[in-house]
C-alpha positions in Angstrom: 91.3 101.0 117.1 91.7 104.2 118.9 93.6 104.3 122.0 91.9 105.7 124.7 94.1 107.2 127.8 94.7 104.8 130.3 92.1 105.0 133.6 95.2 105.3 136.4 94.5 101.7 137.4 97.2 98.8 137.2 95.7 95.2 136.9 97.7 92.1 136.8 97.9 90.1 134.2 97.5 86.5 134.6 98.0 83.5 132.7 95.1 81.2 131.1 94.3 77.7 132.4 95.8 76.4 129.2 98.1 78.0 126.4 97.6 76.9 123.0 100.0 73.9 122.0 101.0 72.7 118.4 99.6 68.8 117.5 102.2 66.7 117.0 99.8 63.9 115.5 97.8 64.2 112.1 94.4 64.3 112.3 91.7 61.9 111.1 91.4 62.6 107.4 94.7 64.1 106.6 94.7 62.8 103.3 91.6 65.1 102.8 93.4 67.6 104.5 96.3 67.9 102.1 94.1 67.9 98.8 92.6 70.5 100.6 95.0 72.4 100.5 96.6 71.9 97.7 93.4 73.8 96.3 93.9 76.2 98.6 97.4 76.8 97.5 96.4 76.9 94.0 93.4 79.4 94.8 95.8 81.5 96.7 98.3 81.5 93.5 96.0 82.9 91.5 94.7 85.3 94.0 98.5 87.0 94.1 98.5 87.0 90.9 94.8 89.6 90.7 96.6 91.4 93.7 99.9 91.9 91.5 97.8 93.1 88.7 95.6 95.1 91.2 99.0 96.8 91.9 99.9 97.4 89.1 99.5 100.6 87.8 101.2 103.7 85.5 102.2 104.7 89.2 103.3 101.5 90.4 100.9 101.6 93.1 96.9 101.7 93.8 95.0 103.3 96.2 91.7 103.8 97.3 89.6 105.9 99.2 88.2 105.2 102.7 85.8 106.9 104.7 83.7 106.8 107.8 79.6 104.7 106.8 76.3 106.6 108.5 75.6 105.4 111.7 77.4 102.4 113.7 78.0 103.0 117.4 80.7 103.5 119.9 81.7 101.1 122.9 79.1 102.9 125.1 76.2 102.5 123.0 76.1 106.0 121.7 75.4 106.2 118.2 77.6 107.4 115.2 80.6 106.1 115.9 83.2 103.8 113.8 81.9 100.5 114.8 79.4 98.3 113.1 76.3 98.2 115.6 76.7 95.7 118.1 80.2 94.9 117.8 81.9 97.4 120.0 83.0 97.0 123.1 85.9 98.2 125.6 89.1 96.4 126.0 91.9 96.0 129.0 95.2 95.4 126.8 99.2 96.3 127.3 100.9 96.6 124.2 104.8 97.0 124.9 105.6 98.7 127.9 102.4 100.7 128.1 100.3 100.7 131.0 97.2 99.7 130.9 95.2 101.0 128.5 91.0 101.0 127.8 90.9 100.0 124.3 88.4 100.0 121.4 87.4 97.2 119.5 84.9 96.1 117.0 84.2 95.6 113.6 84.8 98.7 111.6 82.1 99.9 109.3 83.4 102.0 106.5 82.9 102.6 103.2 85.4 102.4 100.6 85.6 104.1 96.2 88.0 101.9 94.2 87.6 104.4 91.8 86.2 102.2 89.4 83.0 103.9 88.5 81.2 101.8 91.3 81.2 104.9 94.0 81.1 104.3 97.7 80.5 100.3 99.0 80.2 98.8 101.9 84.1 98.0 104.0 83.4 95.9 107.4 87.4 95.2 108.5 89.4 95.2 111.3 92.9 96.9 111.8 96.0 95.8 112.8 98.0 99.0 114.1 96.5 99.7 117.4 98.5 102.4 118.5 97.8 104.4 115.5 94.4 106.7 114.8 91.6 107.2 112.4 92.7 109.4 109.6 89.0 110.7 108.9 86.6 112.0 110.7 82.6 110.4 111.0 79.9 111.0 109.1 78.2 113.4 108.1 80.8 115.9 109.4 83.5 113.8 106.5 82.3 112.3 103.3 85.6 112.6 101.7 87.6 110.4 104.4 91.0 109.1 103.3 93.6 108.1 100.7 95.3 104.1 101.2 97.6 102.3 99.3 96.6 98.7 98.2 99.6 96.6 99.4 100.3 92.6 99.7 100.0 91.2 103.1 103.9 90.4 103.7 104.5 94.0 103.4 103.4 94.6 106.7 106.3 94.1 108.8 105.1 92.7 112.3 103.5 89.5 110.3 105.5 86.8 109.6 104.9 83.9 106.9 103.1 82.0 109.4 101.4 84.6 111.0 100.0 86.0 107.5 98.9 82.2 107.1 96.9 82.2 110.8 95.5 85.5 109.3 94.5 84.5 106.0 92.7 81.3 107.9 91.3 83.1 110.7 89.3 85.8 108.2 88.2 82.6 106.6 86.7 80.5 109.1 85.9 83.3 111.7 85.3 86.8 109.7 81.4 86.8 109.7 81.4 85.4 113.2 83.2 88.3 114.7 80.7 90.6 112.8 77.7 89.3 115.0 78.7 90.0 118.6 81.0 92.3 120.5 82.4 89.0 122.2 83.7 87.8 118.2 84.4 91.3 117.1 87.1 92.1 120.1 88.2 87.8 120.0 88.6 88.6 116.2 91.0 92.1 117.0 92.5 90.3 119.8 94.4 87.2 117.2 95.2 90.1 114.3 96.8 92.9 117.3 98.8 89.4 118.6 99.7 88.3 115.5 100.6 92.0 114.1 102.6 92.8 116.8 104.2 89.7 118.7 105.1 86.2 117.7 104.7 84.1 121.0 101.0 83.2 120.0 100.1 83.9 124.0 97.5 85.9 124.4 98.7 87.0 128.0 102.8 87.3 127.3 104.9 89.4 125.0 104.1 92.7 123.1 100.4 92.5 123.1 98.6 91.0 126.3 95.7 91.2 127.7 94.4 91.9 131.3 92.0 89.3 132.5 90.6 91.0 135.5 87.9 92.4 132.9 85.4 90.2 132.9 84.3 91.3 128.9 88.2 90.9 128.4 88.3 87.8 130.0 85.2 86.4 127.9 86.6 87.3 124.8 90.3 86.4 125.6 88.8 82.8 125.9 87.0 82.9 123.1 90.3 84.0 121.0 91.9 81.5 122.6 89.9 78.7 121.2 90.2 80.1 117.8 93.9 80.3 118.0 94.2 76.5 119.5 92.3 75.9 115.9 94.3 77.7 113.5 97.8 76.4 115.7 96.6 72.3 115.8 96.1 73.3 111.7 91.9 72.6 112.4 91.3 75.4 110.1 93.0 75.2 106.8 90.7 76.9 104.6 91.9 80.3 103.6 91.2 84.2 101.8 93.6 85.9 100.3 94.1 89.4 102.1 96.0 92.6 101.1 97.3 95.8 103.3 95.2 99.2 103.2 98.0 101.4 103.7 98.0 104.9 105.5 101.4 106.8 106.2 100.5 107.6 109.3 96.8 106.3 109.5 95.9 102.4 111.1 96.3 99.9 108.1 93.3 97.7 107.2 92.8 94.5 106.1 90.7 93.8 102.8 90.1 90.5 100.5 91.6 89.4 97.5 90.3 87.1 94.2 90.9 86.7 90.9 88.0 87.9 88.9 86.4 86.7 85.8 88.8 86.1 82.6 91.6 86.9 84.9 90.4 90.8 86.1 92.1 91.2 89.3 89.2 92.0 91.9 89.1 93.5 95.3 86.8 91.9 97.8 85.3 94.1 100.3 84.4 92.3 103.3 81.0 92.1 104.1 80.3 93.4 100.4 79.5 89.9 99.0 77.3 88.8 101.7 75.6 92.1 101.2 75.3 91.4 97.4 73.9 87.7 98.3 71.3 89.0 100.8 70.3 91.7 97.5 70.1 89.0 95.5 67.9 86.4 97.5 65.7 89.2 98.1 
């Protein structure tokens, strides 16, 4: 999200009532649980497999173009801006040794060619490089937007094997319930910026922290907490394959990953096949 200027004011950052803590007991039904996934392990097998193919290229490399979709809406309200209507909101946030800083979040709602004939579709996602900008402009003033590479998860250095597992899970069980509120859209940006950029899995300690004296913040601080006590006590095992949207200087994006029919590696776009199953039920 863009970074806004900080406002001159300092707040203190307090700790929550209660920090997420691993279960040391297995849960009802963990029998279930390991067949579980086991499937999901095979599902995500073959899903590296569509994104090594999707990478592969004369090149070596894929990429995409991404650009700004008509309308959305900025944290004020104002229309135009980045965010999927209803989703945005302001943040209070350090990350690092930055004071505090007013921060945008909410689902972003671009569009995105694979340059595969189907033109411009629909790319609801979320970044994980705060501190880095837009590389395109809004619509109408940008229809051309910008170039990313297609990359695998792990490439992203901040994200270690357990923290890409958290992310693959969390997009799973909690993607389309950050795209109905600006509460789930900033809880949702909250777990990728902590995961992306610390490894403490405390939402109020380390490289990314929040400031609960906003009482938005606070709401959706809680509300990432509960989601993170759920993907740390292994509640939510079911998972989506993600890859990287890389920009050289740009904020990376997050996009979904399947093998396609008869093997055809296919990219995902978030929010595209619930579009497609609306189109189709209609």
């Amino acid at each position: 999200m863009s970074v806004l200027p900080p406002d001159g004011t300092v707040a203190t950052v307090r700790p929550t009532a209660g920090t997420a803590r691993r279960m040391s007991d297995a849960p009802p039904g963990a029998s279930a649980q390991r067949k579980r996934e086991s499937d999901m392990s095979a599902i995500r097998i073959l899903a590296g497999c569509a994104l090594a193919a999707i990478l592969t290229s004369a090149a070596g490399a894929a990429f995409v173009q991404v650009r700004d979709a008509a309308g959305g809406e900025y944290p004020s309200g104002n229309p135009d801006g980045f965010f999927l209507s209803g989703t945005a909101s302001y943040n209070y946030v350090y990350f690092g040794a930055s004071p505090l800083l007013i921060e945008y979040a909410g689902t972003f709602d671009f569009e995105i060619d694979r340059g595969e004939g189907a033109g411009w579709e629909s790319l609801q996602t979320y970044c994980i490089q705060p501190t880095n900008g837009i590389p395109f402009g809004k619509q109408p003033g940008d229809l051309i937007g910008a170039t990313y590479e297609v990359r695998p998860l792990a490439d992203h250095a901040g994200l270690t094997p357990l923290q890409q597992t958290y992310t693959r899970r969390l997009w799973a069980h909690a993607f389309d319930l950050s795209t109905q509120s600006a509460l789930g859209a900033a809880a949702f940006q909250y777990l990728l910026w902590e995961f992306a950029l610390d490894d403490d899995n405390d939402l109020v300690s380390g490289a990314f922290r929040i400031d609960l004296s906003d009482p938005h913040t606070a709401q959706a601080a809680a509300l990432a907490q509960s989601w993170l006590d759920l993907l740390i006590s292994d509640a939510w095992t079911d998972e989506v394959e993600l890859a990287l949207l890389h920009h050289a200087w740009g904020q990376d994006l997050l996009v979904r990953v399947v093998p396609g029919p008869e093997g055809f590696a296919i990219i995902v776009i978030a929010g595209l096949l619930r579009q497609r199953r609306r189109r189709q039920v209609a």
